[in-house]
C-alpha positions as CSV (number, residue, x, y, z in Angstrom):
1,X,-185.0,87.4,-289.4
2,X,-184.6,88.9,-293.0
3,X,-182.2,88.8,-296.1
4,X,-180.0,92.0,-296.8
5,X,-179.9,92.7,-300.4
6,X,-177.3,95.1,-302.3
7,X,-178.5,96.8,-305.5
8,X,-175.7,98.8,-307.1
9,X,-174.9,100.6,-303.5
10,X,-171.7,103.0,-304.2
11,X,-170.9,105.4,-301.8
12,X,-168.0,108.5,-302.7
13,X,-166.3,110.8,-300.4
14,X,-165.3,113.6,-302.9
15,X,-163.3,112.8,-305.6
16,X,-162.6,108.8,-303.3
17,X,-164.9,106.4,-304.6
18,X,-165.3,104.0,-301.0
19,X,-167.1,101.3,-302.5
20,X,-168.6,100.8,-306.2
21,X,-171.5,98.9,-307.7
22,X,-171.8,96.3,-305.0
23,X,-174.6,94.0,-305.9
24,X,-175.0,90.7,-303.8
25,X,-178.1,89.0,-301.9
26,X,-177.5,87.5,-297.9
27,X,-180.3,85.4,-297.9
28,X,-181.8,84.8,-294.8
29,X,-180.9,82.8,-291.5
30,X,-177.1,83.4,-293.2
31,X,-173.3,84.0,-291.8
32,X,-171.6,86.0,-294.6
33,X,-168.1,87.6,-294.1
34,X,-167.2,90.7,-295.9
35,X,-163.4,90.4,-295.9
36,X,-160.8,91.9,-297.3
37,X,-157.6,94.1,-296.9
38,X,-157.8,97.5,-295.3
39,X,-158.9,100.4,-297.1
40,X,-161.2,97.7,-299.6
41,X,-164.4,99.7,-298.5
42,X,-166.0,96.9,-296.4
43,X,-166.4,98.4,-293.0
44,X,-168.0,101.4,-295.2
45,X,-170.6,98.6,-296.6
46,X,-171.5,97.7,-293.1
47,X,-171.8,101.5,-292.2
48,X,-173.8,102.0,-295.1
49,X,-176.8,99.3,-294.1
50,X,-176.6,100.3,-290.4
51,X,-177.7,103.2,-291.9
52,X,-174.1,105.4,-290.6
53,X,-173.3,106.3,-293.7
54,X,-175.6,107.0,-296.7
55,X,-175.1,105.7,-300.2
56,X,-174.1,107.9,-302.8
57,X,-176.1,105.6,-304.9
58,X,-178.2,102.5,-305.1
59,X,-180.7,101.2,-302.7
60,X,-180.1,98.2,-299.5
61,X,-183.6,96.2,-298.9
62,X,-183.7,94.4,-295.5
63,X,-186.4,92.1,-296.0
64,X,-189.1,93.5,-298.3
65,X,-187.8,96.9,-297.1
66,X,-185.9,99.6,-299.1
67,X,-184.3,100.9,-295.8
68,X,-182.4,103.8,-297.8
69,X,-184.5,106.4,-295.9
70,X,-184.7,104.8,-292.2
71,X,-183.0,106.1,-289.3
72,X,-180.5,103.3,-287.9
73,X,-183.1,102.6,-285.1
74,X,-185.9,102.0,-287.8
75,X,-183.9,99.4,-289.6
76,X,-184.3,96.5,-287.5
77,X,-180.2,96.0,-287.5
78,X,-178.1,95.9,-284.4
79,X,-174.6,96.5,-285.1
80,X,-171.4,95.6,-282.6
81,X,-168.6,97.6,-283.0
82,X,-164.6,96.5,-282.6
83,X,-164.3,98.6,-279.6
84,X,-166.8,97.0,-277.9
85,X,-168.8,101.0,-276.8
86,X,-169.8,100.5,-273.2
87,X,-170.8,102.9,-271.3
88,X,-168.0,102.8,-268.5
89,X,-170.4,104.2,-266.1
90,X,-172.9,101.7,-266.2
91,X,-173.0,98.0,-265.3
92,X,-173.4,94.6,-267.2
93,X,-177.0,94.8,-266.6
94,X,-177.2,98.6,-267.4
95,X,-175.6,98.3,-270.7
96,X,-177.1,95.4,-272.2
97,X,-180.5,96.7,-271.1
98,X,-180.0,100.1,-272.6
99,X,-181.6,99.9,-275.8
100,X,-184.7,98.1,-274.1
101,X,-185.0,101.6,-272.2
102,X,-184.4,103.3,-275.3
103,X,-187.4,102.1,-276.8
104,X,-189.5,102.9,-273.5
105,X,-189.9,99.1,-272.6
106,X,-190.9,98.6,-268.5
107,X,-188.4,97.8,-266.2
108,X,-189.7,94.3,-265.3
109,X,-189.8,93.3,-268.8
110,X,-186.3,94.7,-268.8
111,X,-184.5,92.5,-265.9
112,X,-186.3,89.5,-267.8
113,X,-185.0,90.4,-271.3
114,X,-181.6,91.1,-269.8
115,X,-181.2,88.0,-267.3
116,X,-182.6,85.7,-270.6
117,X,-179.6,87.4,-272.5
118,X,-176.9,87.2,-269.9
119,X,-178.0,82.9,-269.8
120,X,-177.2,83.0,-273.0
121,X,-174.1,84.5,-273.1
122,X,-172.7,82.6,-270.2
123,X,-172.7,86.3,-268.6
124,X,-175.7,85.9,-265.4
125,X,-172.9,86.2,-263.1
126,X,-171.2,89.3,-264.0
127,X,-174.5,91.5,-264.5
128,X,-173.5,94.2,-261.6
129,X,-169.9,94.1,-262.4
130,X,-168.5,97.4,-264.5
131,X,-166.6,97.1,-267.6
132,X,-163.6,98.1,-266.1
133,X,-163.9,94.5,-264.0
134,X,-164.2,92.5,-266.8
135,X,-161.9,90.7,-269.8
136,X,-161.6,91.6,-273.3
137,X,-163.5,88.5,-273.8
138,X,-166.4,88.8,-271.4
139,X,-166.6,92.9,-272.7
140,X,-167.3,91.6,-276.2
141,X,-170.2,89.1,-275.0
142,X,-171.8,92.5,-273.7
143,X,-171.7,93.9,-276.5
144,X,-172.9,91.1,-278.2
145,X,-175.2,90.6,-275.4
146,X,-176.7,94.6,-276.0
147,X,-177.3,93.8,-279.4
148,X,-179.2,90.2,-279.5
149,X,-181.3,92.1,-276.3
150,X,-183.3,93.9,-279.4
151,X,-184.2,90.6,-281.0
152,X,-183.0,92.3,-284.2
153,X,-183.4,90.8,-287.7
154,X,-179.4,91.5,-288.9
155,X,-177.3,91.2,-286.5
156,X,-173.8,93.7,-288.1
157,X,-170.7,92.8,-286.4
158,X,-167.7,95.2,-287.3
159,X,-164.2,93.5,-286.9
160,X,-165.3,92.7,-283.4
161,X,-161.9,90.3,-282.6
162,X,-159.4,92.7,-283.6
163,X,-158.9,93.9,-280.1
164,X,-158.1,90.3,-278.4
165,X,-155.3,88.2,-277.8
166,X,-154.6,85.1,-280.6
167,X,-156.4,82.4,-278.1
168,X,-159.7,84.4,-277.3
169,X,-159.6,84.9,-280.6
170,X,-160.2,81.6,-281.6
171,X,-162.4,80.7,-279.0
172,X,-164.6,83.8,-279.4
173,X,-164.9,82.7,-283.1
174,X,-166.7,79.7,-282.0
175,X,-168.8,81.4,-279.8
176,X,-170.5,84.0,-282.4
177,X,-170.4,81.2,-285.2
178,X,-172.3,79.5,-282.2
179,X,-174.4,81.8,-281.0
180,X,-175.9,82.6,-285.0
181,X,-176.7,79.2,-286.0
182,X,-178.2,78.9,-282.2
183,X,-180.4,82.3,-282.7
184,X,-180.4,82.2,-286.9
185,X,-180.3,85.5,-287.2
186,X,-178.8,87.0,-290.5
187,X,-175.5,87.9,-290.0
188,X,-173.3,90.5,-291.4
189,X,-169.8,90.2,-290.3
190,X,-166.7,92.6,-291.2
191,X,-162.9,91.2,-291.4
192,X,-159.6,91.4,-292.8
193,X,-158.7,88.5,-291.3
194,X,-159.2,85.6,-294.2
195,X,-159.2,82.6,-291.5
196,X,-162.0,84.2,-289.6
197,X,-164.1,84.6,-293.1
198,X,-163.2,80.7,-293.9
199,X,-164.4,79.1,-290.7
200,X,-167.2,80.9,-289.6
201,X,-169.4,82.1,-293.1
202,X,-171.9,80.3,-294.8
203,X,-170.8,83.0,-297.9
204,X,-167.8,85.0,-298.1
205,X,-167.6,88.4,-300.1
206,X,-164.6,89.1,-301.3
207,X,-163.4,92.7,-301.7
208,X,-160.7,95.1,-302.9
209,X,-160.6,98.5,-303.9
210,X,-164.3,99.2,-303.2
211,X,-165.3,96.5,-305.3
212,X,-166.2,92.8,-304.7
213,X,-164.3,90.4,-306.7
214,X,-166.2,87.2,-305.4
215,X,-169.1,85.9,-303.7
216,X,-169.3,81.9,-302.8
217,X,-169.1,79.4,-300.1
218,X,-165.9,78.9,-298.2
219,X,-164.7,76.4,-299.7
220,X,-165.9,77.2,-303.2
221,X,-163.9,80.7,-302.7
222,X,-160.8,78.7,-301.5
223,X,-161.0,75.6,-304.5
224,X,-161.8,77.9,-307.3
225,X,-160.6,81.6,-306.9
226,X,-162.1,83.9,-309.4
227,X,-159.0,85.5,-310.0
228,X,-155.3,85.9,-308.5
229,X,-156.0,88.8,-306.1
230,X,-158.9,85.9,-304.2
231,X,-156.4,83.1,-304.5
232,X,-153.8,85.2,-302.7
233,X,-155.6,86.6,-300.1
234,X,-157.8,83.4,-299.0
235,X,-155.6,81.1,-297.6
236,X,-152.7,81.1,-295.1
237,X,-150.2,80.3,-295.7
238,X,-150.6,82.1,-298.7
239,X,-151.0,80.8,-302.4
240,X,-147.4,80.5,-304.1
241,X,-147.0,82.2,-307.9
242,X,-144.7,81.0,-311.2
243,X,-144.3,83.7,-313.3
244,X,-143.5,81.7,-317.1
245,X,-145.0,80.6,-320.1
246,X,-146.5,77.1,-321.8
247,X,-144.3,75.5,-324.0
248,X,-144.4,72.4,-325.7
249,X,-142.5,69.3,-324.7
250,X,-142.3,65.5,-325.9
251,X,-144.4,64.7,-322.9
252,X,-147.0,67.6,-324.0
253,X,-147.2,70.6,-322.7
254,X,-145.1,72.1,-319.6
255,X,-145.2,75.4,-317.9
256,X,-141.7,77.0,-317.2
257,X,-140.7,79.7,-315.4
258,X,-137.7,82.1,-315.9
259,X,-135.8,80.1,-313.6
260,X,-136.4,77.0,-315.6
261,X,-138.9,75.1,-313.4
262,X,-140.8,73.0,-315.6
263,X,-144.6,71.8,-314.7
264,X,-146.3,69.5,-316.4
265,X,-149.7,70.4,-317.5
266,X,-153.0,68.1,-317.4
267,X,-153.8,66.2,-320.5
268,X,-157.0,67.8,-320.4
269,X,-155.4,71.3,-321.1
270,X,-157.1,73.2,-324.0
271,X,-156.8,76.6,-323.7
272,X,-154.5,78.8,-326.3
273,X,-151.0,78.2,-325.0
274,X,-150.1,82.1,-324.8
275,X,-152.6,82.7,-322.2
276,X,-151.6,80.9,-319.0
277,X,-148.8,83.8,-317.1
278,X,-149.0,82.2,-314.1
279,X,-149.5,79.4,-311.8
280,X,-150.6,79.0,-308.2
281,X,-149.9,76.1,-306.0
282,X,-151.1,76.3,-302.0
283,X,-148.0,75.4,-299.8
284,X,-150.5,72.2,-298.3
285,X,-150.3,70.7,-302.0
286,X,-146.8,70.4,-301.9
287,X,-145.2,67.1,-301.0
288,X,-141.9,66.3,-300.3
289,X,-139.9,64.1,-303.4
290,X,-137.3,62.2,-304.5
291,X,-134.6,63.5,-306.6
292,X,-135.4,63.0,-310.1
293,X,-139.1,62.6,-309.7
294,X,-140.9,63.6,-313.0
295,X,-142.5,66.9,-312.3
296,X,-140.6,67.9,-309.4
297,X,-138.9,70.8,-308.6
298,X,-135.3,70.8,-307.3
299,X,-134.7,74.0,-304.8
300,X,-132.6,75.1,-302.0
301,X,-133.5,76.0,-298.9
302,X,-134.1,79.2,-297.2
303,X,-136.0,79.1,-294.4
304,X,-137.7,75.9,-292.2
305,X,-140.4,76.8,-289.9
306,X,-141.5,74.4,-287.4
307,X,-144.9,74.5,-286.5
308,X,-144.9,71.1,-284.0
309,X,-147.3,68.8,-286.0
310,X,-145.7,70.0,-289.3
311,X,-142.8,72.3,-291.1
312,X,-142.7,75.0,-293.2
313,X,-140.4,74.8,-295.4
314,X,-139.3,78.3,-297.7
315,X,-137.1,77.3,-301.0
316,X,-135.7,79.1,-303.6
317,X,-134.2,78.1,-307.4
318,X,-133.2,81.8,-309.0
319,X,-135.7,84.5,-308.7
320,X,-138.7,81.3,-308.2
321,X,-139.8,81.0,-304.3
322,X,-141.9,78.2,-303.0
323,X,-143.2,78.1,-299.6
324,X,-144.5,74.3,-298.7
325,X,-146.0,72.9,-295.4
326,X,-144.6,69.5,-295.5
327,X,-146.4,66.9,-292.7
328,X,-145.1,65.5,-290.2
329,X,-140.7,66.5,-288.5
330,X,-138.3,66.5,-291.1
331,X,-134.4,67.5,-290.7
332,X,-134.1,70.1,-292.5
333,X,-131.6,73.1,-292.7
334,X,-131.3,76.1,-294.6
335,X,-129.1,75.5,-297.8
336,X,-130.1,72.1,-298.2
337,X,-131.1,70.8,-302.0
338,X,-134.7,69.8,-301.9
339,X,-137.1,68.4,-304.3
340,X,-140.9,69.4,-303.8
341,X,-143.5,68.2,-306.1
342,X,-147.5,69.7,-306.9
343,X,-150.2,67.1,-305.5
344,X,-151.9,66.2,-309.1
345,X,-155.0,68.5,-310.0
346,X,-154.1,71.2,-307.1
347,X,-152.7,73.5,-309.6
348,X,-154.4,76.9,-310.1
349,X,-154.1,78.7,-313.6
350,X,-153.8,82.7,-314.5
351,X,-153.9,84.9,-317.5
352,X,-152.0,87.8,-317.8
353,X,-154.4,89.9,-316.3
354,X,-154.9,88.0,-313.2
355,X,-158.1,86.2,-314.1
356,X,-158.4,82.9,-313.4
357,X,-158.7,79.9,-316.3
358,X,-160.6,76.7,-315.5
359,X,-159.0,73.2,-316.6
């Protein structure tokens, strides 16, 4: 096992800068997520440490090692790729013991390695079956299966799920999350899926546009974004905005939108009162309310989403939206008056340039 260190790695493709100034530590034994929307540079991070790509500048240390100069196979990483690469060809057995082979280890040692593996991996009874014979599920322990064989010290997994159905999703989510805190091998995993970042890292990176624009715990990223890009994208449903201003009221001061929605702001509020734009307020800290509630929102209706154990409910008041995810089975219908409230201290803050400000 090892940590995986970032010093000011950037990598350019001509005039496209891919990824810029990236500096973060993975210390070891850890499950961090590089997530982020497509395009954002992190499946070019990943490349970069596997050693697929080389840095345009900066250095990656795995361990005590600046790896900048290794060949992939000298770096100690083994890397499992979203389209699972099998060799079609070759059995279970075949594949996963592959690398073994590679690296000129006996054929005895080998079948051990690989049956040890395969135990593992719930896989011992599908070692002389083809890949062709098998699920997308059971393909993607192979894989997985080929690269724990090398006892590696980073495990680098690149949007392995993307290719499975919503179920095998979720249950191959526990597996790996499994799996690493069964083996504790440092672990490097790529996504643009924000749900898979949340429940399976011990540290999520957050990235756009090449650069990261947070690094923390799951729930750290999630309670206190660093700005409105990270409150937006970690979540789902996603975070809702007020576009307005801070004025003052006889009851303090109140932040209203365009649309006239009025929130009342915490009493320990101290920043200038020109520097709030914008609020954010998670759809699961929304209740339901009664009409004339002090601090509540009166909307109509636009859209109700049953989900079974709860409802989404989308309202509207002018050009202000709200989506909320009331508990429980309520009777609603689109163009009904509603009247949702903010759970107290659940409110995020903006400035005008996204950045977020701390009550």
């Amino acid at each position: 096992m090892a940590s995986v260190e970032f010093l000011r790695v950037a990598k350019s493709f001509g005039a496209v800068t891919a990824v810029a100034d990236i500096n973060f530590e993975i210390k070891d034994g850890e499950f961090a997520v590089l997530v982020g929307p497509s395009g954002c540079g992190k499946s070019t991070l990943l490349r970069i440490l596997a050693g697929l790509e080389t840095a345009t500048t900066g250095s990656i240390k795995v361990g005590d090692r600046v790896v900048d100069d290794l060949q992939p196979k000298d770096r100690d990483v083994a890397m499992v790729f979203q389209n699972y690469a099998l060799y079609p060809q070759k059995t279970v057995a075949a594949n996963m013991g592959f690398p073994l082979r590679m690296r000129g280890v006996g054929r005895m040692e080998t079948e051990k390695r690989v049956l040890e593996t395969a135990r593992t991996l719930g896989l011992e009874d599908l070692l002389k079956r083809y890949p062709k014979q098998l699920s997308g599920g059971q393909r993607q322990r192979v894989a997985m299966g080929r690269a724990i064989i090398r006892n590696p010290s980073v495990f680098l997994f690149d949007e392995p799920l993307s290719n499975l159905d919503a179920k095998l999703r979720v249950r191959m989510r526990a597996e790996i999350k499994e799996l690493q805190q069964r083996l504790k091998t440092t672990t490097v995993y790529v996504t643009h899926d924000q749900i898979e970042a949340i429940t399976m890292s011990d540290k999520i990176v957050v990235m756009r546009n090449g650069r990261v624009e947070q690094v923390g715990s799951p729930l750290d990223v999630f309670d206190r974004p660093a700005n409105r890009f990270v409150a937006g994208f970690i979540g789902s449903p996603a975070m809702n905005f007020l576009e307005g201003q801070i004025v003052s009221s006889g009851n303090g001061q109140e932040f209203v939108t365009a649309s006239g929605l009025a929130c009342q702001l915490p009493d320990m509020w101290s920043q200038p009162v020109n520097q709030c734009a914008s609020i954010g307020i998670r759809p699961e800290h929304i209740d339901l309310a009664e009409e004339g509630t002090p601090g509540a929102f009166s909307l109509r209706i636009s859209v109700v989403e049953p989900t079974g154990a709860d409802t989404m409910i989308i309202a509207r008041s002018g050009t202000d939206e709200l989506s909320a995810m009331i508990k429980g089975r309520h009777r609603l219908v689109p163009g009904d008056s509603i009247c949702l409230k903010p759970m107290p201290g659940m409110l995020h803050f903006f400035a005008s340039d996204g950045t977020a400000i701390r009550v």
